[in-house]
N, C-alpha and C positions, 0 to 999 in steps of 0.2 A: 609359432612361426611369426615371423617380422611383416610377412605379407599374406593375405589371399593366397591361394591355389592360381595355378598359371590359367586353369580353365575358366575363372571368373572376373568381372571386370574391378578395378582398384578400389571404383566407387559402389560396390554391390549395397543394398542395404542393412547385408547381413553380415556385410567382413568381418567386425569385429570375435563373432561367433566362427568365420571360418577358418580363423586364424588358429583358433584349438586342433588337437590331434586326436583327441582323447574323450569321450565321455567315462564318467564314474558315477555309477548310482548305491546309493548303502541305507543299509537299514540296522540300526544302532538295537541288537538284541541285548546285551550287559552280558556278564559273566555270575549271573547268577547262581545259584543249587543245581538247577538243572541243568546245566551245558554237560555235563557229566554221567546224564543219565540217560537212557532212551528216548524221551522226551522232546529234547536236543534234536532229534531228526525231525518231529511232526515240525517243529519253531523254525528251523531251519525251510524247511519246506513253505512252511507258510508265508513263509517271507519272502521265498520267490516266487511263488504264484501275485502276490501282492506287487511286485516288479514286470512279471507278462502283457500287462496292458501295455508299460512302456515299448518293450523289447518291442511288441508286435508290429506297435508304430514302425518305430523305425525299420522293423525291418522292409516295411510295406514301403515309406518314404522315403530314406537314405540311400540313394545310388552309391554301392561300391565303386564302382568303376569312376568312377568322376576323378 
Protein backbone atom coordinates (compact mmCIF):
# COMPACT_ATOMS: atom_id res chain seq x y z
CA UNK A 1 0.00 0.00 0.00
CA UNK A 2 1.17 3.62 -0.90
CA UNK A 3 -0.33 4.78 2.64
CA UNK A 4 -1.32 3.61 6.24
CA UNK A 5 -4.79 2.29 6.72
CA UNK A 6 -7.51 5.01 6.82
CA UNK A 7 -7.96 4.11 10.67
CA UNK A 8 -4.42 5.35 11.62
CA UNK A 9 -2.72 8.69 11.58
CA UNK A 10 -0.08 9.58 8.36
CA UNK A 11 2.58 10.16 11.00
CA UNK A 12 2.03 6.70 13.04
CA UNK A 13 5.23 5.39 14.22
CA UNK A 14 4.79 2.35 12.80
CA UNK A 15 3.48 3.25 9.09
CA UNK A 16 6.07 1.95 7.34
CA UNK A 17 5.25 -1.67 8.79
CA UNK A 18 1.48 -0.79 8.25
CA UNK A 19 1.74 -0.18 4.85
CA UNK A 20 2.20 -4.30 4.39
CA UNK A 21 -0.83 -6.64 3.74
CA UNK A 22 0.73 -9.65 4.38
CA UNK A 23 2.94 -11.49 6.76
CA UNK A 24 5.03 -14.65 5.60
CA UNK A 25 6.84 -16.92 7.92
CA UNK A 26 9.07 -20.24 6.57
CA UNK A 27 11.22 -22.50 7.67
CA UNK A 28 13.70 -23.73 5.05
CA UNK A 29 13.25 -27.87 5.57
CA UNK A 30 15.59 -28.88 1.91
CA UNK A 31 14.50 -31.57 -0.13
CA UNK A 32 16.23 -34.09 1.38
CA UNK A 33 15.90 -38.41 1.39
CA UNK A 34 13.35 -37.90 3.60
CA UNK A 35 10.61 -35.70 2.22
CA UNK A 36 9.49 -38.83 0.65
CA UNK A 37 9.29 -40.89 3.52
CA UNK A 38 6.98 -40.99 6.58
CA UNK A 39 9.38 -39.11 8.41
CA UNK A 40 8.39 -36.04 6.26
CA UNK A 41 5.23 -35.60 8.61
CA UNK A 42 7.02 -35.78 12.14
CA UNK A 43 9.66 -32.66 10.18
CA UNK A 44 6.70 -31.14 8.84
CA UNK A 45 5.02 -31.00 12.27
CA UNK A 46 7.89 -29.84 13.85
CA UNK A 47 8.19 -27.02 12.24
CA UNK A 48 4.98 -25.77 12.89
CA UNK A 49 4.88 -26.17 16.47
CA UNK A 50 8.37 -24.27 16.15
CA UNK A 51 6.08 -21.32 14.33
CA UNK A 52 2.98 -21.37 17.41
CA UNK A 53 4.64 -19.06 19.62
CA UNK A 54 4.53 -16.69 16.64
CA UNK A 55 0.86 -17.26 15.47
CA UNK A 56 -0.17 -17.02 19.25
CA UNK A 57 1.21 -13.68 19.45
CA UNK A 58 -0.45 -12.43 17.08
CA UNK A 59 -3.34 -13.83 17.32
CA UNK A 60 -3.54 -12.33 20.95
CA UNK A 61 -2.24 -8.78 19.54
CA UNK A 62 -3.45 -8.24 15.93
CA UNK A 63 -6.96 -6.69 15.77
CA UNK A 64 -8.66 -8.12 12.67
CA UNK A 65 -11.05 -5.66 12.49
CA UNK A 66 -9.00 -2.64 12.26
Amino acid sequence: MKRPPRSYPSDHSRTDLLRHRSLIAAQPLGCDNWLHTPEAVGKVLAAADDLDAMLTWLMRHVNSSA
